[in-house]
Residue, then its C-alpha position, 0 to 999 in steps of 0.5 A: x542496444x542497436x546493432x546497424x551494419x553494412x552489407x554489399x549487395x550487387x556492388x552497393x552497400x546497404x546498411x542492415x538494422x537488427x531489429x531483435x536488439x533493438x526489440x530487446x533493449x527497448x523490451x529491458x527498458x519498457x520492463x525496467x521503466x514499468x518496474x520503476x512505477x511500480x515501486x514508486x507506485x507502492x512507496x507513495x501508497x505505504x506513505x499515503x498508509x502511514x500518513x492516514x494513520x498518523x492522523x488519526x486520534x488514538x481511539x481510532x488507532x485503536x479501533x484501525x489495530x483492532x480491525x487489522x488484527x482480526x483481519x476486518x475492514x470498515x467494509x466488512x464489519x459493514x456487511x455483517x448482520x447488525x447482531x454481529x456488528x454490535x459484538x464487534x463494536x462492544x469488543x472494540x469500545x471495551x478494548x479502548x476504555x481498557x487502553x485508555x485506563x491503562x494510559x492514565x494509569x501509567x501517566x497518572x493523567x485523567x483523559x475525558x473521551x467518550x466512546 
């Protein structure tokens, strides 16, 4: 908010600005403004996040649960040694022949996928 005033000052009137105010209203703006993108900056990277994931096949939902659930990333497990990157690959390929088993257990369906 501006605030503008008139004072006198030897016989003329002189208009006097508040320059706190305006400072401050355009601080709540500047803040309000920045708090704004931020939020749509989050929605668009939760809405890119889903999207990936909907596009992914069901092997690689597995494999992105299993990373996620044991806190790991395509990143991380690519810096390990290559003795542990082979655990976690065996790990993942077994988690996904037993989901996928059990799909076709439930659906009475046969699916070919090769891990």
């Amino acid at each position: 908010m501006v605030s503008l005033s008139v004072r006198m000052l030897g016989g003329s009137v002189v208009p006097t600005y508040d320059s706190a105010k305006s400072t401050a209203s355009k601080t709540k703006e500047a803040a309000q403004t920045a708090a704004n993108t931020q939020a749509q900056t989050e929605s668009s990277a939760a809405q890119e996040e889903f999207l990936a994931y909907a596009r992914m096949n069901p092997v690689e939902r597995i494999r992105a649960d299993y990373l996620k659930s044991h806190n790991l990333t395509e990143e991380k497990l690519a810096a390990m040694t290559p003795e542990e990157q082979k655990k976690i690959e065996d790990e993942i390929r077994r988690e996904i022949e037993q989901k996928m088993r059990r799909a076709v257990e439930e659906k009475g369906s046969l699916i070919n996928i090769v891990v």
